[in-house]
N, C-alpha and C positions, 0 to 999 in steps of 0.2 A: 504494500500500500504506500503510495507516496503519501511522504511528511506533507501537512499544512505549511505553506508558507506565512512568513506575520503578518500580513494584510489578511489573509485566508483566517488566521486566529484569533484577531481582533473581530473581524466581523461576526467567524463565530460565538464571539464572547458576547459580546453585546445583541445579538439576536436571542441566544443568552437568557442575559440577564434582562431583558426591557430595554437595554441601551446603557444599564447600570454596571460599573464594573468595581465588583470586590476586591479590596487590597490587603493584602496580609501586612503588619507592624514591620517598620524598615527601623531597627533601633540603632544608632552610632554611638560608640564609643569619642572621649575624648579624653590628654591627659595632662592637663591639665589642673584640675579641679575634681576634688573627689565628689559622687554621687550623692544625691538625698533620697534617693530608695526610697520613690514615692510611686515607679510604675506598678509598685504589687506584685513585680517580679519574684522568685525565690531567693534567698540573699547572695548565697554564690553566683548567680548573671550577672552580678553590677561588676566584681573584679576580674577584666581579662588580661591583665597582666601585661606585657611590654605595649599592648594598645591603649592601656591606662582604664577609666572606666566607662560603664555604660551609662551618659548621662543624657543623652538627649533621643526624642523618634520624631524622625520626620515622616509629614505626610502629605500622603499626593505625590511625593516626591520624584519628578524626573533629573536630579541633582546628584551628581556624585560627592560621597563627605570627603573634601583635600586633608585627609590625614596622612602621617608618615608613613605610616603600615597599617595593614588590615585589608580586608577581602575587594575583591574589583570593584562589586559593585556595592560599597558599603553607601547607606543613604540614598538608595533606589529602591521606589515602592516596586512592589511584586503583584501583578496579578493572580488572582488566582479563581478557579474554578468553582462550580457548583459544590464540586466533592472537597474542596479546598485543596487541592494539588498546586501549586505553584507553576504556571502559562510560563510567562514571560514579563519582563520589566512594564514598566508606565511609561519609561523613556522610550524602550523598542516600539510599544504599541504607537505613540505618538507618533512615531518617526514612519511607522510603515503607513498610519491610515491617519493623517493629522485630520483630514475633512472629516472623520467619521466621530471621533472624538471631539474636535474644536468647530464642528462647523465649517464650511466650505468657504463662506467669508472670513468669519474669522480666524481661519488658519493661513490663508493667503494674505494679511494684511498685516498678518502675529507669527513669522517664519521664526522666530527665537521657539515657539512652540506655547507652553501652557505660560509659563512665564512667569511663576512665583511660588515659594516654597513654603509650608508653614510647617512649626513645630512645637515639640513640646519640650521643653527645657528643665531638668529636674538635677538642681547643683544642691554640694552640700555647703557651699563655700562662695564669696562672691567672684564673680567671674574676671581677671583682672580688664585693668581699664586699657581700652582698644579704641582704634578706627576704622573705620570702613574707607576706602579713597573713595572720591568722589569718578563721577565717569571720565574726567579728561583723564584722569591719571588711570583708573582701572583698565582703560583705554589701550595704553601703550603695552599690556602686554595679552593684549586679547581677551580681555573682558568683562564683566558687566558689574556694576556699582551696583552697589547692595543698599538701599533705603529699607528698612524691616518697620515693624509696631509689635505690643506687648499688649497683652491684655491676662491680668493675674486673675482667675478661677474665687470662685468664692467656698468655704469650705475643706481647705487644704491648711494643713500645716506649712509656715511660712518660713521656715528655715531659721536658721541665728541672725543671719540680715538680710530682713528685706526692706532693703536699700539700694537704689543705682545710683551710682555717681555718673553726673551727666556735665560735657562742657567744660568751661571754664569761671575763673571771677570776672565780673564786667570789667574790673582795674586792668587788666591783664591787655583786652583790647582797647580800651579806652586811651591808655597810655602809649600801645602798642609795643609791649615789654614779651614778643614775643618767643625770645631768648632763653626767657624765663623757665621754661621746660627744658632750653637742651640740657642742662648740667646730668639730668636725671636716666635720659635716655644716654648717654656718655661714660657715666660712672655703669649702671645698672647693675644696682646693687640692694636697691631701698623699694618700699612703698609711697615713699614719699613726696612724689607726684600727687596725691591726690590729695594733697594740704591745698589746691591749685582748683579745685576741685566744687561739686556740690552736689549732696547726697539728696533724693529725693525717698519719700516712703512708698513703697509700692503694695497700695490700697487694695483688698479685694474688689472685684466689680470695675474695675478700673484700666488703666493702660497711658503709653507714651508711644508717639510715633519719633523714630532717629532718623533723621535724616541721612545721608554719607557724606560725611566728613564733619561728623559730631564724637568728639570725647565722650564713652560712656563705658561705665564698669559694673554691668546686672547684679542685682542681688539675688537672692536664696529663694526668693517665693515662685513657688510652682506657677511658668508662664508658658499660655501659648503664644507663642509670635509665628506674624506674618510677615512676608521677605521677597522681595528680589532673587530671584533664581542665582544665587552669587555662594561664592563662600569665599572673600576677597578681604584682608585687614591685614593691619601692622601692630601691635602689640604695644602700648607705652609704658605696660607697668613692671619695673625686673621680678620683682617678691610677691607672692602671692599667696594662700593657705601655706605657710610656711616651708617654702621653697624658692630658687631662683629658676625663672623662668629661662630657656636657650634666648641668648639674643636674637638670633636669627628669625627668629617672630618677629621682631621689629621689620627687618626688611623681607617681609614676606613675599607684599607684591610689590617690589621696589627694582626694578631694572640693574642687574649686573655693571652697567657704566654711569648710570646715575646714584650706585651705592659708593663707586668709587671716588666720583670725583666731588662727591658731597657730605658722606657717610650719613652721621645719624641725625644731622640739620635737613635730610632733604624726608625721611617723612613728616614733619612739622607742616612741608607743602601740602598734604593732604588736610589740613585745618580750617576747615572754611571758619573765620574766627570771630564775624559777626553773627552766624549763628549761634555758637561756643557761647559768647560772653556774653549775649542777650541779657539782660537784666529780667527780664518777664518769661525767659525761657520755659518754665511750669505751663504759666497761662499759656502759651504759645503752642506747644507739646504736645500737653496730657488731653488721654481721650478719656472719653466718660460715655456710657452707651448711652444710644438716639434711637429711639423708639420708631418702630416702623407700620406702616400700615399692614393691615392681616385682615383674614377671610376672618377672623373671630373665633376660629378654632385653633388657636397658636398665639403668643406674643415672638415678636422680631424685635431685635435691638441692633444696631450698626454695632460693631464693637472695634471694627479699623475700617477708617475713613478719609476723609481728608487730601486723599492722593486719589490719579489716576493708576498708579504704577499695581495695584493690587487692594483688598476690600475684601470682608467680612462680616459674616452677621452671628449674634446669637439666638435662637429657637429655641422655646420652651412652650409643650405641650402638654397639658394636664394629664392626670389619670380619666382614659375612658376619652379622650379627646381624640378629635381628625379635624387635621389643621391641611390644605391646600395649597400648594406650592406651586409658583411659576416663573423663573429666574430668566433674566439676559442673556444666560450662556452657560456654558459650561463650568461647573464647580466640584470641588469635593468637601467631604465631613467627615468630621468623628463626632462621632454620641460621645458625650462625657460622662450622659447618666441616666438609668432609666433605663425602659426597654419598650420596643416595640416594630414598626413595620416602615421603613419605607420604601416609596418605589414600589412597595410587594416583597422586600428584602428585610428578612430577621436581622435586627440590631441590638445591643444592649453593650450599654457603656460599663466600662472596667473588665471587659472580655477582648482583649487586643484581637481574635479571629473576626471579632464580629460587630464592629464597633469604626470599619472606615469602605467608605463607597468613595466614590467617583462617578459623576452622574453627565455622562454627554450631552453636547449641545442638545441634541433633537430628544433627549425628554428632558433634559432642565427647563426648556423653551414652553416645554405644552406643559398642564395642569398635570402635578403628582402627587399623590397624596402621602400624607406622613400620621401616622397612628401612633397612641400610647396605647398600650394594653399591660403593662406593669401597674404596680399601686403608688409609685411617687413621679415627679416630673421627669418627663423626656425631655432632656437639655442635648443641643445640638450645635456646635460650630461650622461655619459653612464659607469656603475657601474660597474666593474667585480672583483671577487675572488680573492683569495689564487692562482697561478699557472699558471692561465690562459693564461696570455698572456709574451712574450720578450718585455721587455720595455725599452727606452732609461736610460742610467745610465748618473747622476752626476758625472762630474768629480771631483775627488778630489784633491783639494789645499793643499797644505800643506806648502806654502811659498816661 
């Protein structure tokens, strides 16, 4: 019998599933920072040893994680079948049938592909303080700037700090004493970079969009973030949970002749540094969910907004509830909590088999419905692109 080809398997999958495609938990290790052991995993998963730990799962995921070591395709979601056998990647399917997944327009107008990654973040430790370059500079070595958003879960144990350091002090720009940081990154030796710094508290219910080329160092509370299909940054902080970090993070994605003939003054260029020393930066920043219209069988809240670059909602549907769904395009989810049907597809949150779809354009497009049939709320996060959707805008402070 001739094998399927992946165009030939995608379309089987998706005739399938209604158009719905099940994805198995893609979880990455990172090592950095030890684990907060909130996926529910068994406690031996979190330590894998020279890969450092398991602390994050991305979803949706057509992204590979740029770690040192570890398996090819670490941080690719998996399709997987009716019987849960594991297809083929979300990247492969993309790549063989982009129309059938993203829409025939919107795959032709969106060649990057799905074009944004979201995840779920579980440190025991705060994350040290980083950047992202912005796109000139992510630029130069083929690509794409990473703009992300945060939104902390309500519910969760919040770690020892949940705090992110964001930015810098408004004196910093004001004065333009931007110097100020190299001694830190030169020496790299200390924490003490984020004396430079300001911590904000991260709220359950809550959230912060970064733009790229913002100073920011996450705290500990269990976050989902939204992203930029990227995995692109320079490192600022040396010390970290009690350790030194490789310097080489710093010039992560820094060009071999621009590390030379500038060393650790040229990532400072990545600082956009009227965003950084904002004085109103909070007000400016932080999201706070926006309430959405609904069929009345469901509440919607925006919960990442603000941008064209990617967007999110959260769904909550009571017990005994059927809430009616019809989206701009294509998106995916994870149930966080709760249980019941959508699409016609068994879900229930805290069951990583069964707890993440992918929902193509041509049924996200038409009416789907979404049922609780458990006894507490079916809470549900919902992924979308580059484009897709009008999303409320942050107002901007300026004093």
């Amino acid at each position: 019998m001739t094998e399927a080809s992946p165009r030939q398997l995608v379309e089987e999958l998706l005739n399938d599933g209604g158009g719905v495609l099940r994805l198995a938990p893609a979880f990455v290790a990172r090592d950095l920072v030890p684990p907060g052991r909130r996926f529910g995993l068994p406690e031996e998963a979190y330590d894998l040893g020279e890969r450092g730990y398991l602390c994050e799962r991305w979803l949706g995921s057509t992204t590979k994680a740029d770690n040192r070591i570890g398996p090819d395709d670490e941080g690719l979601s998996r399709i997987v079948d009716s019987s849960g056998r594991p297809r083929l990647t979300l990247r492969e399917a993309v790549a063989a049938d982009p129309a059938a997944i993203m829409g025939a327009g919107y795959a032709a107008s969106h060649p990057q592909g799905l074009g944004r990654l979201a995840k779920l973040l579980d440190y025991g430790a705060r994350i040290p303080y980083h950047i992202h370059p912005p796109q000139r500079f992510a630029e130069l070595l083929g690509r794409r700037s990473k703009d992300e958003a945060y939104y902390f879960p309500a519910g969760v144990d919040a770690g020892p700090h949940p705090e992110t350091f964001f930015g810098v002090h408004p004196w910093i720009v004001r004065e333009r004493a931007y110097d100020v940081l190299l001694p830190y990154l030169v020496d790299w030796d200390s924490n003490l970079i984020l004396r430079h710094s300001r911590a904000e508290l991260q709220v359950p219910d809550e959230g912060f969009q970064v733009p790229s080329g913002v100073l920011h160092g996450p705290g500990t509370a269990l976050t989902v973030e939204l992203q930029e299909d990227s995995d692109v940054f320079a490192m600022f902080q040396a010390l970290n949970a009690g350790r030194i970090i490789d310097k080489e993070l710093l010039f992560h994605d820094v060009r071999a002749a621009d590390r030379e003939a500038h060393g650790e003054r040229f990532p400072l260029n990545f600082v956009e540094w009227e965003l950084n020393g904002d004085p109103f930066f909070y007000e400016n920043n932080h999201l706070s969910p926006q309430r959405v219209e609904t069929d009345g069988g469901g509440e919607e809240w925006w919960i990442f907004y603000n941008t064209p670059k990617f967007s999110g909602k959260k769904l909550v549907v009571p017990p005994g509830g059927r809430h009616t769904a019809a989206e701009n395009g294509v998106y995916s989810i994870l149930v966080w909590s709760g249980s019941g049907t959508y699409c016609g597809h068994d879900v229930r949150g805290g069951d990583a088999d069964r707890d993440e779809l992918l929902v193509s354009h041509a049924a996200a497009t038409a009416a789907h419905p979404v049922e609780n049939t458990g006894d507490g709320d079916l809470v549900i996060f919902k992924f979308f692109g580059p484009d897709v959707n009008d999303t409320p805008s942050i107002r901007r402070y300026d004093g």
